[in-house]
C-alpha positions in Angstrom: 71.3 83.7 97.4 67.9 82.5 96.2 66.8 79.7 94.4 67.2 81.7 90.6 71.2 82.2 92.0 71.6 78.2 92.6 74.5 76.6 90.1 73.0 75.2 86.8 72.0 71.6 87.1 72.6 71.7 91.0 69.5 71.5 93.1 68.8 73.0 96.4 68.8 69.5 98.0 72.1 68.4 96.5 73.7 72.2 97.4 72.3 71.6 101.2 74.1 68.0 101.6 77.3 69.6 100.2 77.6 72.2 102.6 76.8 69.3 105.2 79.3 67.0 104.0 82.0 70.1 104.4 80.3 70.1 108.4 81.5 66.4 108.7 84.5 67.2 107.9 85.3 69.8 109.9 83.8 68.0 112.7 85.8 65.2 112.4 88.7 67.0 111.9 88.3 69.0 115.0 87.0 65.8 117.6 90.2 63.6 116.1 92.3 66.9 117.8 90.6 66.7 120.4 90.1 62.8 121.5 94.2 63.1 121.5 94.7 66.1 123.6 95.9 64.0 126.4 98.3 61.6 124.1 99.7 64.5 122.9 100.5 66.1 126.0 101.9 62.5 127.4 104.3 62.7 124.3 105.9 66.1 124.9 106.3 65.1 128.8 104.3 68.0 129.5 103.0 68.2 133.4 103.0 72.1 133.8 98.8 73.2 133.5 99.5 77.0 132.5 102.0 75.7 130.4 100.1 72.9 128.4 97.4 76.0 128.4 100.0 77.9 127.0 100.3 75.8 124.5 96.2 75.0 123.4 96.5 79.6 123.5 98.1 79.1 120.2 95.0 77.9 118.7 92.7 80.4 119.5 95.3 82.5 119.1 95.4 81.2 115.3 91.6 82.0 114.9 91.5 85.0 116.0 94.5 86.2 114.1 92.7 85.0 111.2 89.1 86.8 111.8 89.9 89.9 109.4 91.4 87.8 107.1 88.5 84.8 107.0 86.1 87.4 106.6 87.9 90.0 104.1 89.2 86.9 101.9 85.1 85.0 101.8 83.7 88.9 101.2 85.9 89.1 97.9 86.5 85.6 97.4 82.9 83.7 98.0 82.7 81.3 100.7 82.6 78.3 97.7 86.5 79.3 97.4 87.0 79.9 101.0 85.5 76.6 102.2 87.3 74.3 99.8 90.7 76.2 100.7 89.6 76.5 104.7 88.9 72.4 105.0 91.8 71.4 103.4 94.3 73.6 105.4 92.3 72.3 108.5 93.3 68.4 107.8 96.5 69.3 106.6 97.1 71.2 109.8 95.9 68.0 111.6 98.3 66.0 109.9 101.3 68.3 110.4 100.4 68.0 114.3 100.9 64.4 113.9 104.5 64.9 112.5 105.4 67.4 115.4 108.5 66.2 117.0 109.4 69.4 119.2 106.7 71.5 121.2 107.9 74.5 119.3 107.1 72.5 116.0 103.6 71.9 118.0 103.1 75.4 118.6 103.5 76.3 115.0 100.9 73.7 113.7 98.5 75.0 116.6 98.6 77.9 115.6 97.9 76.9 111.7 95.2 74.9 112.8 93.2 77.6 114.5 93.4 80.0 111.5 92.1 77.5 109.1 89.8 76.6 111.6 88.3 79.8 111.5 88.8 80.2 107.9 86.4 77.1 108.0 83.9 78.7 110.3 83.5 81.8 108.6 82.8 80.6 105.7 80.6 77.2 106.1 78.7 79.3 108.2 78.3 82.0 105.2 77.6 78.9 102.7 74.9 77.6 104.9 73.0 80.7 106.0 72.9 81.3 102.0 71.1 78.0 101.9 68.8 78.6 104.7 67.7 81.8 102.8 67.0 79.7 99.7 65.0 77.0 101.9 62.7 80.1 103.6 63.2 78.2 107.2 65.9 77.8 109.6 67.6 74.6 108.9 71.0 76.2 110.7 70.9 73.5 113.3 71.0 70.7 111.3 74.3 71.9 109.5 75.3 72.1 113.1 73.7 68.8 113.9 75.8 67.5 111.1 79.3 69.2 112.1 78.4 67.1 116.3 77.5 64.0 114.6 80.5 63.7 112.6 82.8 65.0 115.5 80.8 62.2 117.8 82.0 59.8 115.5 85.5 61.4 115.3 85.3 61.2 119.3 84.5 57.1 119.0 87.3 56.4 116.8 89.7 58.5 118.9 88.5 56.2 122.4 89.2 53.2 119.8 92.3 54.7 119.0 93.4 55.4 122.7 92.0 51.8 123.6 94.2 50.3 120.9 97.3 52.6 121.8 97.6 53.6 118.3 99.9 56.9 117.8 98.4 59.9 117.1 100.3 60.3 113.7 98.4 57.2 111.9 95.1 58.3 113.4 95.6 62.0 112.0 97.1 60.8 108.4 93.8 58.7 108.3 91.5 61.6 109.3 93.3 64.2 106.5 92.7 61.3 104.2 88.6 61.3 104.8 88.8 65.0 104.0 90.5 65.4 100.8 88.1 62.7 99.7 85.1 64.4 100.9 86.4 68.2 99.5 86.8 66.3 96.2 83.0 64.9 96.5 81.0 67.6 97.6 83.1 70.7 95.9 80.9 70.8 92.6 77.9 71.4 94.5 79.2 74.5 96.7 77.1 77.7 95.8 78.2 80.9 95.1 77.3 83.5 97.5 74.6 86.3 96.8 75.7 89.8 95.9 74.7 91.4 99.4 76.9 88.6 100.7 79.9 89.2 98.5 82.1 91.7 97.2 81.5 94.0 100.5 84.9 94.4 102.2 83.9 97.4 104.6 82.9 96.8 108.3 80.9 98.8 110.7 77.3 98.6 111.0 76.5 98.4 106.8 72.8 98.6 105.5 71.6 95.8 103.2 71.9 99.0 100.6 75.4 99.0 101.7 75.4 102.5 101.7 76.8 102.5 105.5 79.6 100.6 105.7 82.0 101.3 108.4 81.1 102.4 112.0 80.6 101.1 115.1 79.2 97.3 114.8 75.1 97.3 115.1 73.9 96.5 118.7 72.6 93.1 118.1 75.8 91.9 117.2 77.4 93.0 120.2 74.9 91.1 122.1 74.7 88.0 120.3 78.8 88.2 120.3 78.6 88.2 124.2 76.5 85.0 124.7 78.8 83.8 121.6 82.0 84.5 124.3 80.2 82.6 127.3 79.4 80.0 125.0 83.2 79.4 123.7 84.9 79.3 126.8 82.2 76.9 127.9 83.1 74.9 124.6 86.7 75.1 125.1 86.2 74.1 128.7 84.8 70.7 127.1 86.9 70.3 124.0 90.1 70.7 125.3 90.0 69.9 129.1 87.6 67.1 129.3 90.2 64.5 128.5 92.7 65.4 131.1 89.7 66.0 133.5 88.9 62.4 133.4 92.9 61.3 133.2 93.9 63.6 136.0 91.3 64.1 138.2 89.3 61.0 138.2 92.3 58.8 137.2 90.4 56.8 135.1 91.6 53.9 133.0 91.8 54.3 129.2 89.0 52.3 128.9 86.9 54.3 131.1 87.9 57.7 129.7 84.3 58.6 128.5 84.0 62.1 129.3 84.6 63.6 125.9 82.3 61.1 124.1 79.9 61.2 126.4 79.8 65.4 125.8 80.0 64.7 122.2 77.4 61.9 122.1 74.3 64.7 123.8 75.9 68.1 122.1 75.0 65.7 118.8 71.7 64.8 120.1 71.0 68.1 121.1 72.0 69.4 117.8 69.3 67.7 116.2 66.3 68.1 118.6 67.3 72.4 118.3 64.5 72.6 115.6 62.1 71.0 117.4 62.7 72.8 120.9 63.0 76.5 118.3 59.2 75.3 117.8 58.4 73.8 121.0 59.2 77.0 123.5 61.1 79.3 121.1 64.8 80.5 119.9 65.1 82.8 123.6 63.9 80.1 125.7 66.0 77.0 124.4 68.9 80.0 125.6 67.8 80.6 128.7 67.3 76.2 128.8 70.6 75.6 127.7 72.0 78.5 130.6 70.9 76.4 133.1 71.7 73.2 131.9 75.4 74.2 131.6 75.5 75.3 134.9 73.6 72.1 136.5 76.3 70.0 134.4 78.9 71.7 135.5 78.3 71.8 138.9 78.0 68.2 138.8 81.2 67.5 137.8 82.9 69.7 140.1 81.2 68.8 143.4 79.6 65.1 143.1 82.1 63.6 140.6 84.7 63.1 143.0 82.0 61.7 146.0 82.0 58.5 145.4 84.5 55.6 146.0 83.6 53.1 143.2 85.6 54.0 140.1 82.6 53.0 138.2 80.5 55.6 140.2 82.6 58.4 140.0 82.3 58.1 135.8 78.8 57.8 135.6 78.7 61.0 137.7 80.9 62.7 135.7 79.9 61.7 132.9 75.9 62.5 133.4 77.9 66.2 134.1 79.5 66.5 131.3 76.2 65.2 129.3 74.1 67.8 130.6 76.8 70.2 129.9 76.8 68.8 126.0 72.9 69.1 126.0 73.0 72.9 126.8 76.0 74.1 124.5 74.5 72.5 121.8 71.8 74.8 120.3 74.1 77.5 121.4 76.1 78.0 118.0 73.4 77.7 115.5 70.9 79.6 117.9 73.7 82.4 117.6 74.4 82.3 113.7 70.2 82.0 112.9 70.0 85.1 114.9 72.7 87.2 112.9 71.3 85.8 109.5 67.3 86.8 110.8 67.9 90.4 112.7 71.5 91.4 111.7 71.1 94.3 108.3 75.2 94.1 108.0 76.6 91.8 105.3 76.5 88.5 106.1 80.0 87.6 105.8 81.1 91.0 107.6 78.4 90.2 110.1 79.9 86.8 110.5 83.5 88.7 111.4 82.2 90.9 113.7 80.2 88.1 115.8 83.8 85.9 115.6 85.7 89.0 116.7 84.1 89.4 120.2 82.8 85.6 120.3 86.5 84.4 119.9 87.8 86.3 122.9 86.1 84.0 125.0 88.7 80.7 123.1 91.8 83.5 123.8 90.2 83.7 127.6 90.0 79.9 128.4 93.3 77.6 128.1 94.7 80.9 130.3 92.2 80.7 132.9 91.6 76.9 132.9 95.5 76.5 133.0 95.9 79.2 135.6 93.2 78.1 137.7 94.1 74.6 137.6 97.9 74.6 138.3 96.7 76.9 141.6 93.4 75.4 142.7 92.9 72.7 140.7 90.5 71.6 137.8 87.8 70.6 139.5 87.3 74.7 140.8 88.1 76.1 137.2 85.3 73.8 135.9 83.2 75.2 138.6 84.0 78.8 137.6 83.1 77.9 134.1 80.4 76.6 135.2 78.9 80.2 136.7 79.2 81.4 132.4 76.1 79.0 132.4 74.3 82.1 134.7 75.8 84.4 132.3 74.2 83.2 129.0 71.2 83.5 131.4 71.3 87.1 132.5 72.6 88.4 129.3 69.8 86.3 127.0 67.0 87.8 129.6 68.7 91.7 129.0 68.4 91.4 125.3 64.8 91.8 124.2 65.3 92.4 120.4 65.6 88.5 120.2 63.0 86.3 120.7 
């Protein structure tokens, strides 16, 4: 995609704040899930850990069921079809959850909601890297930036929600409304996707020539998928854990469950500083940064957030934890998908697969081994294990020197 490929009468600028708009969407959409983990939970009577993470497997479960199809259906289809059809399936999923009135019902609308969540990933992330190349600069991180601002504002409106007991049914048929409006805004400005990008269903390690097409995956992107792993279990950690952490462990009141917003609140900040730190101390050192602050945050949480007596204490603590952790998974994502669009020579969109294939593993891994861990030990010690991933981004950024 260059700037000769741009739609007629649709300029670079207005293409850019299209894709972003499709961001805050899928931010929102994902943070209003997440805000109401633990009403939905209270309204299927659900006490059982490996259980309830039985139930959050079916997400992940959806997206990576859907990895071969999100990436054959945005090679053949363009990722201006996919991300209109992806976004709309995502709210509609939300507002099915709503609806749910049996956990096998649940389970089914999970499921849907991870496999157009990944539909959604694969190709917003196509649509923006397309963009980036048209703009000569990485500008990843502020789509990225956009997707944790909107889901920061999706995590306020879910604390007022919670605050003013409203079910989670009118809060979700609200969201789905916000994005059917803003697919029917920014859908004329979508770009088509460059012919490198599209119309390349093979897999394998494939030349920009596309003369090799299948094959085993090129090295790079079985690196980058690794850190991609650490970095999702660390995410799913957060997104779907945090609320119960501060229901269950610290017993907080509603009014004090700040955990997920305060996560939210940095992982946005930190979205939007990535550029500057890129230029500051570089793409490998912002990893090995963020490695470190994960595991500082988590550690936090696990052994000083219960230390204190005061109620008020113990969420500041906790909190400041799950801050730093927000801070360092931030850059993360976009530090990932900048890499594959600036080293990877495989089709972007099949490039884009791959990296989801063995990134994804590590949402399949964590509801199992939270759950698990927790219904034996405890949450506290499965946030502590989590915690140790921090290391790992560490170790495996410092044994891959082809990215820098």
């Amino acid at each position: 995609m260059d700037d000769n490929m741009l739609t007629a009468g649709v300029s670079k600028e207005r293409a850019r704040y299209a894709a972003l708009a499709f961001f805050l969407a899928q931010g929102l959409c994902f943070s209003s899930w997440a805000s109401r983990i633990p009403a939905i939970k209270e309204i299927f009577d659900v006490h059982y850990a490996f259980y309830w993470g039985l139930v959050l497997f079916l997400i992940p479960a959806g997206k990576f069921v859907a990895i071969p199809l999100a990436g054959y259906l945005t090679s053949k289809l363009g990722s201006r079809i996919m991300v209109q059809a992806g976004i709309t399936g995502y709210g509609l999923s939300l507002f099915a959850v709503g609806i749910a009135s049996h956990i096998a019902m649940l389970g089914v609308f999970l499921f849907c909601f991870g496999v157009f969540w990944n539909i959604c990933d694969i190709s917003l992330n196509t649509q923006a890297i397309g963009i980036e190349r048209i703009y000569g600069r990485t500008i990843m991180a502020t789509f990225h930036g956009g997707w944790s601002l909107a889901a920061c504002l999706g995590a306020l409106i879910g604390f007022i929600m919670i605050v003013a007991d409203v079910p989670p049914f009118y809060h979700f048929s609200l969201i789905a409304c916000i994005i059917l409006a803003i697919t029917l805004a920014a859908r004329p400005y979508l770009q088509e996707d460059a012919k490198g990008d599209k119309g390349n269903g093979g897999g394998g390690e494939g030349g920009k020539d596309g003369k090799r097409r299948f094959g085993m995956p090129e090295k790079i992107l079985l690196q980058l998928g690794l850190i991609g792993l650490f970095a999702l279990i660390v995410e799913s950690a957060m997104f779907d854990w945090s609320g119960i952490y501060f229901e269950s462990v610290i017993e907080a009141p509603k009014s004090l469950q700040t955990g997920f917003l305060a996560f939210m609140a940095m992982m946005t900040a930190g979205r939007f500083l990535t550029n500057h730190a890129y230029r500051a101390v570089g793409k490998r050192n912002v990893l090995f940064i963020a490695g470190g602050l994960i595991f500082a945050g988590f550690l936090t949480s696990s052994l000083l957030g219960g230390a204190f007596a005061s109620m008020l204490a113990k969420v500041i603590v906790n909190s400041l934890g799950f801050m730093m952790v927000g801070l360092g998974i931030s850059c993360m994502v976009p530090t990932v998908y900048s890499f594959v669009g600036a080293k990877s020579t495989t089709p972007l969109s099949i490039a884009l697969t791959v990296l989801s294939g063995i990134s994804f593993t590590g949402s399949l891994i964590a509801p199992l081994l939270i759950g698990g861990i927790t219904q034996v030990f405890g949450i506290r010690y499965a946030y502590l294990l989590v915690g140790l991933l921090g290391l790992g981004i560490i170790a495996t950024v410092k044994a891959v020197k082809s990215i820098r």
